[in-house]
Structure formats: C-alpha cells, structure tokens
N, C-alpha and C positions, 0 to 999 in steps of 0.2 A: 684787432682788425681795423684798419682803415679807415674812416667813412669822408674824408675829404675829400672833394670834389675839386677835380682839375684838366674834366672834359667838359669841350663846349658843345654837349650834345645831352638827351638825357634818350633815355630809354623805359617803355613802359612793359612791365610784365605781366601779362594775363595768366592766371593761376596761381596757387600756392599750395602746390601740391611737393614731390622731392623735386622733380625738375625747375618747378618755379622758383623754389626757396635756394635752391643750388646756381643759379645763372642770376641771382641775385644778390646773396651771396659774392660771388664769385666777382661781379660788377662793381660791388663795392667796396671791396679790396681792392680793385683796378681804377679806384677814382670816378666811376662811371656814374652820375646823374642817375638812380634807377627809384621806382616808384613801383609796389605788388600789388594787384587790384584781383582780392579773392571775390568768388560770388557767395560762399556761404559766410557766416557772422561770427567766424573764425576759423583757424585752422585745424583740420579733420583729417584722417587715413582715415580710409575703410578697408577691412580686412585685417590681416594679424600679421602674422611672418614672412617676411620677407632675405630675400637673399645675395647676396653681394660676392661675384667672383673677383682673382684678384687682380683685372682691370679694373674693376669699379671700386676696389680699398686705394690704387692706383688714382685714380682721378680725383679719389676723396681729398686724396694728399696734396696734389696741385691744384686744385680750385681754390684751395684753403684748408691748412693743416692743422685748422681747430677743427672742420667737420671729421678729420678723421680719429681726431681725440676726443669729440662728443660721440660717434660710431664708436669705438674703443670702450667708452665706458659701457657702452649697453649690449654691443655685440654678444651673442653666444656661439660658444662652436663645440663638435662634438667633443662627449666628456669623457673619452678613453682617451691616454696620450696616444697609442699609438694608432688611435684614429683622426689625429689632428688633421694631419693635409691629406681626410677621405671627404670626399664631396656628399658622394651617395655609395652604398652597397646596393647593386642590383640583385633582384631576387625573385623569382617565382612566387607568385601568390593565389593561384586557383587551388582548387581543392584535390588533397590529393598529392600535390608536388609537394617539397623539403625545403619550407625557407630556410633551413640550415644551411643550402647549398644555394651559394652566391655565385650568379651568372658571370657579375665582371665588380671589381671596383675600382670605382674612379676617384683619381686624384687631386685636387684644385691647388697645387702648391702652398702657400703660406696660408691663404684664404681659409683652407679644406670647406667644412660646411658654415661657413661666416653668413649667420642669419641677425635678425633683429626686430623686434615688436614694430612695425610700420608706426604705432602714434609715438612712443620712445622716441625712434627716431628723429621722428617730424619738430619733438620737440625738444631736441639739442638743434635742431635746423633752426629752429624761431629764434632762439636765445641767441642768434648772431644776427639776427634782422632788427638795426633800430623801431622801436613804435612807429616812428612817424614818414617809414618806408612802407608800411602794410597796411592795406584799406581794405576794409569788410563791406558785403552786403552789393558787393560790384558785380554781374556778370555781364560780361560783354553781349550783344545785341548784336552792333553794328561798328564798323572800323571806317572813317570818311578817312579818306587819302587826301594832303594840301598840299600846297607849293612847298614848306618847308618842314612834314614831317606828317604826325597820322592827329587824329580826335575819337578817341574810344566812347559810345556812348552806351552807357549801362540800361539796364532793365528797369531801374528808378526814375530812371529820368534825368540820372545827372551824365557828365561829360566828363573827361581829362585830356591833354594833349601831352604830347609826347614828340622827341625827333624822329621813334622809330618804337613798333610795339613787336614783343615775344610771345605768340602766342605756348603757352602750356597750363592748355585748359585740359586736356587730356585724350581720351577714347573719344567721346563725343564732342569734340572740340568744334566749337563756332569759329573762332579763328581759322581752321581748317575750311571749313566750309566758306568763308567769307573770301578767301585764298585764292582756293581750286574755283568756285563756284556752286553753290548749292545744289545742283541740278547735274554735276557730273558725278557719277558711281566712284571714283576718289577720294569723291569728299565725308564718304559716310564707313563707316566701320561695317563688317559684314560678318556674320554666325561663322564658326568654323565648323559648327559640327558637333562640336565637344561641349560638354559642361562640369562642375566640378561644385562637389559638399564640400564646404570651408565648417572646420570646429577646433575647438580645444579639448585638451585633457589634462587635467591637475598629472602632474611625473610621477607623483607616488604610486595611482591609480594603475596609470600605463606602466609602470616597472614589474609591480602586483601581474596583471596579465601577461606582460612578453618578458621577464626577465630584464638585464642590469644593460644588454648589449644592444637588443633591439630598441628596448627604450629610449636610451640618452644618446646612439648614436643615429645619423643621419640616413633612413630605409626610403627604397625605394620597391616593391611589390608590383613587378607586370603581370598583365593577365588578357586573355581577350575581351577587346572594344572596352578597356579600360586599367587605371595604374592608381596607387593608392602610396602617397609617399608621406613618412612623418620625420620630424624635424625638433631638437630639442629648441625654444624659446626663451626671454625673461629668465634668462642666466641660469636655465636648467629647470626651472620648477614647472614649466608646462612643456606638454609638448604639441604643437602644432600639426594637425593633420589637413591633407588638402588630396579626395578621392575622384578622380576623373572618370569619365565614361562620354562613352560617343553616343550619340541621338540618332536612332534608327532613321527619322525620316530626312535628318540632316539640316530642318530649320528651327527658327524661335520667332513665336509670333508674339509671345508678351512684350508689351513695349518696356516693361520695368524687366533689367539684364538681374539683378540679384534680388530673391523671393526663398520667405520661410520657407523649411521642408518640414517632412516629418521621416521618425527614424527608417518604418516602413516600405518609407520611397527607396530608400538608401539601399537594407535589407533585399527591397526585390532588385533593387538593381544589380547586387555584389549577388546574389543567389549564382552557389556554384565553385566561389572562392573558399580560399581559406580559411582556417580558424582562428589565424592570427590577425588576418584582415576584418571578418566579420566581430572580432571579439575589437577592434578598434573602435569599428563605426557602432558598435553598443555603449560605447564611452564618451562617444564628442559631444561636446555640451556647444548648445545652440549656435546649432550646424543649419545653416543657408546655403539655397543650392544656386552658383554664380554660370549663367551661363558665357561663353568665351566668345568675344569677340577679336578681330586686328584690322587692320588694317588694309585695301589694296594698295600697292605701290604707288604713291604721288609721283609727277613728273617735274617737282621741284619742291623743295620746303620755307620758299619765297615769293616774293611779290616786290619790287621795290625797295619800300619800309616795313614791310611784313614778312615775319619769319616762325618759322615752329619749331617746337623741342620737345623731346621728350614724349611721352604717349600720343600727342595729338599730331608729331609726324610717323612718328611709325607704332601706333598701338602693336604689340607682339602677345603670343599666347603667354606662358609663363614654363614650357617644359623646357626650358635649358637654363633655368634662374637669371639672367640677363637683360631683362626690359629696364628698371630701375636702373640697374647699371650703365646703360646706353644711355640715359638721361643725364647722367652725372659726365661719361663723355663729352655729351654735347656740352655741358654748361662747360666745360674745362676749355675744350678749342673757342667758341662764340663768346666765354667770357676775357681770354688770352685775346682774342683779334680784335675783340672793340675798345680795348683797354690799350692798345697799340696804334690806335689811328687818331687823329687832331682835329678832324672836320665834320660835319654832319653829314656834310655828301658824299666820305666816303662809305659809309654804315651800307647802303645795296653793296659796294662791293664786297663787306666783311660779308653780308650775307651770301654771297653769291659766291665765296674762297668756302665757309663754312657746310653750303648745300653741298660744293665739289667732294668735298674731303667725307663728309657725314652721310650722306643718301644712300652710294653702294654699301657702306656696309651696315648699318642701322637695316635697309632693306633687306639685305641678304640675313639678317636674324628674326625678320618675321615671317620671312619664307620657311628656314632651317626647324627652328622653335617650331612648327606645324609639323614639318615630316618627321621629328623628334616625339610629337604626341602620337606618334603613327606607329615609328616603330616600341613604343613602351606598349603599344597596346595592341601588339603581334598582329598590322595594317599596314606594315613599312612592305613598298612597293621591292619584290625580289627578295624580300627576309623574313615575311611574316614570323609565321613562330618559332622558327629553325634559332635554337639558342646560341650556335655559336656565328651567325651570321650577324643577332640581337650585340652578340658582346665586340668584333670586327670593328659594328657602326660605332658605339660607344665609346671603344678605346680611343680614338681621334677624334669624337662630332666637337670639341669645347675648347679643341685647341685653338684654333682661330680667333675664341672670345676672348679665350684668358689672358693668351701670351700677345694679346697687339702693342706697340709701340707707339703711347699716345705721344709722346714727344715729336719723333717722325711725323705723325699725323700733321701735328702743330706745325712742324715744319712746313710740308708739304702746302699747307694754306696759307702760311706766312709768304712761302715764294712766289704764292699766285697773285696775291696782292703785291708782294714787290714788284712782279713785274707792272702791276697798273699804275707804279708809281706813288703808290699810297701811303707807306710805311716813312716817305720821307720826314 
C-alpha cells in the first residue's frame, strides 16, 4: 500500500473503530495526508462476531484489496458445503414448535454467512495503518472551524489541525453532536426497544447439545417479543450466540448501554421457548446484556469541513447484518472522491457529492434493520406471527443490501462534483 503523499490537503479522522481504520486506510492508498486520533490508548472492538454481506466483502476489495485478504484470512463461514451461500436458516424457536422445520432460507451469494471475530479483524485493519498515522489517548471535545480547515481539541488538553476532520467516533459520536448541534434530538442515538445477551460457546460444547447442523451452521430461532440467532466464529471452534428480546416498557434508563447479566435474567426472559434455545443460553460463557441503540435520521452528514461515517452517521440495530458493512461503503465512495480532487476547497464539495449518494440509503437501513427486528419477533406491523407472511418479508428484505452497485454509486458522486467543476 501506498503511503506517499501527493495531496495538498490532509485530512483528520476521529475514531479507530472499522470505519475509522477503513477511510484511513482507504486515504492512504489515495495519497491523501491522513492522521487517526483514537480516544482509547489503543485499538479495541467490543463485542465478538460480526458479519459481512457481499457488498461489504465488495467494498473490502475497492478501498483496498489487502483488507480483503486480511478478512479472508480470519473470515469464517458455515461449515456444511452445501450451506456455503446460506445466510441464515429461519426457524421456530418457542416451546413446543419443530426447529426441525425451517420457516425460509436465505441466501447471501458468495458471502453466505461471512462472519469474523470483531478484534481479528480490527487487527489485520491496524497492520495496514503506519505508526505514525495513529494517535492514542485523543477523544475529541471540541471541533473549532478556521479559514482554511478545522482544529480538533482533545480531552487532554492538546490540539491537531487538519484541512478537514471525519468524524467516526461511533453511536455516541461528539462529532455528531458538534455537527447537528447538541441540543437537537438528531444529535443523540435513541433506545429502540430491544435489547440483546451477547456470549460464546466453545463448538464442541454447542455440537454435544444441537448436533453437527445447528451447531456449525448459521440459525436463526424467532419467537414472540424476541429472536435468538447463532453463528459459527474463529474459523469454527466457537460459536457465537446474540439473544434478543424487546423491553416491555420500551425505555433504558442506565446511562452505561452494555451491563453484566446473570444466567437467570436470560432464563426468565426466554421462559416458554425451546429446548434448543434454552439449552444455548445455559452454555454462553460471559454473556452481557447490550442494550440497542440507532440512530434518528440526520438532515445531512456534514458541515463545511465536517463529515460522518460509519456508526456516528447512521448507528443501525444489527438485525440484517449490515451496519459494519455500510461503513466500509462509506469509506470506499469518501475515500475514491477525496483522492480525486487537488485543492482543499474543494473537500465541502466531496462532502456534500458523498452525503448525496450515502444518506438515502445508509438511512433507509436503520429504518429497515428495526422493522426486521419486528418481524423475527412476530411484531412485524400486518405479519405478526402468520409464518408464511414471516417467510414473504424475508425472501426479498436483503436484496437491496447485498446486490447495490457500488461503482454506480461512485459514479453517480463522481458526476455531481463534475458538474461543480471539481474533478478538473
């Protein structure tokens, strides 16, 4: 990769989360002056499995086609062949029904269920970021706007300038909030409702319980006012379990979003399901119960010199596997347009070609991803529990995600700044 520098501009990125490390990444393949300014005193994921459909193996490949050979090495996917390109098997999971009998399944093309340990990941992401691009111990404060670009000032006390800062600080993004305005309802992430036990399970353990098929391939278990899906990890030896259920009174008043549980909580919660689903959550090894937050709709994902990406413009739930991968979009089009313009002043316009192309529909998946947790959890407005109405919604909700044409995309922002003259 890259890391010459031969724009007269630089650009600063807040976070170092997938989004930050990917549009940085991505920047410096393109020649682009960039600088990562994490707030914690290194880089960290939280949480375990994550999932990637195949626009996001897609975008891996154009932002730079080492992220998607460090993905490649650590990727897992289901371990039956002839469940390679299956995403998920939908299935009944209250007590009583036949998870033998699969409601629908879906297909994710070459992808099928392409998951991956979130810190793995993160770290084939770092191993493309020189040292002396990534600063620890940064979290942005405050963002002063100048005549020729921004001044980021951290929580320590010190400073960096920049021609133009990326905020991907995340769900709670200051950047966001400095953006929108701290005081408009935009600026702040809002409960959905829903909550979800995140754990593991050693694969032996999980095979012992469900057998060779539920185990190692990719289940999904609906049930009402909640869905319990598992996923094989770490190249099959664990498997990742993530149990959802909705919040009777519909808010969360703890200000800390993820808090130990205990198995009990779990237990009365799933009271009533299965035996396959209860004999799970008696196996997840320290399981923390994450409650969900997203995002409301912003009415731009700029400002001038200020721009978002990734979690901190559209936080999304996680029922259609896509948030991650929307991030890895964004960095592919925003690190293509900055890497294509010559001047500093024209940066608002690549933001303002980039907010065009990315807002509809980055939006339109943190709207979708909620009514998706709706209907797994027989709440979907006109389908409740009616199974063949549940399989209808499913057979098409992910086409839209999987099959987009990021190059079109690219296109299509590329032509808005030609016409302002830009690209010259």
């Amino acid at each position: 990769m890259t890391t010459d520098i031969t724009k007269p501009f630089s650009i600063a990125v807040a976070g170092g989360g997938i989004g930050g490390l990917a549009i940085t990444i991505g920047l410096l393949r393109r020649g682009v002056d960039v600088q990562l300014y994490e707030a914690a005193h290194a880089f960290a994921e939280i949480g375990a499995g994550v999932a990637f459909g195949p626009n996001s193996l897609a975008a891996m490949s154009k932002i730079d086609p080492a992220i998607r050979e460090g993905y490649d090495k650590r990727a897992t996917y289901n371990a039956w062949p002839d469940k390679r390109s299956t995403w998920f098997d939908f299935r009944t999971g209250m007590e009583g029904s036949n998870t033998e009998d699969v409601i629908c399944t879906i297909h994710a093309g070459e992808s099928g269920n392409s998951t991956v340990h979130r810190a793995h990941f993160l770290d084939e992401l770092v191993n493309l970021v020189p040292d002396k691009v990534a600063h620890f111990g940064k979290r942005v404060e405050e963002i002063e706007e100048t005549e020729d670009g921004v001044i980021l000032k951290f929580h320590n006390g010190t400073t960096a300038s920049a021609s133009a800062v990326i905020g991907c600080d995340g769900v709670k993004s200051r950047t966001r909030q400095i953006l929108l305005g701290y005081q408009t309802p935009e600026a702040h992430a809002s409960f959905t409702g829903k909550y979800a036990y995140r754990g593991l399970i050693p694969m032996e353990k999980a095979v012992d319980l469900l057998g060779d098929e539920l185990a190692r391939n990719g289940q999904m278990y609906l049930g009402y006012h909640g869905h319990v899906l598992t996923f094989p990890i770490e190249k099959g030896d664990t498997m990742n379990v993530v149990a959802f259920r909705t919040k009777n009174d519909g808010t969360w008043e703890n200000e800390e979003w993820v808090l130990p549980t205990e198995k009990e909580d779990m237990f009365h919660d799933f009271d009533g399901w299965g035996k396959h689903v209860r004999g799970v959550l008696s196996l997840m090894e320290k399981s923390d119960v994450w409650a969900l937050f997203d995002h409301p709709p912003a009415p731009t994902y700029y400002r001038r010199r200020i721009c978002l990406l990734g979690d901190s413009a559209h936080a999304s739930t996680p029922h259609q596997g896509a948030g991650a991968g929307m991030a890895l979009e964004d960095a592919f089009i925003l690190s293509n347009l900055l890497g294509q313009i010559h001047r500093a002043t024209d940066i608002e316009s690549v933001f303002e070609a980039y907010d065009a192309v990315r807002r509809p529909r980055s939006q339109r998946l943190v709207v979708t991803s909620k009514e998706a947790g709706e209907v797994y959890d027989f709440e979907g407005k006109g389908i409740g529990d009616d199974l063949e109405k549940i399989k209808k919604d499913l057979d098409t909700r992910y086409d839209w995600i999987w099959e987009e044409n990021l190059d079109q995309d690219l296109k299509d922002a590329r032509q808005l700044l030609d016409k302002r003259g830009k690209l010259a």
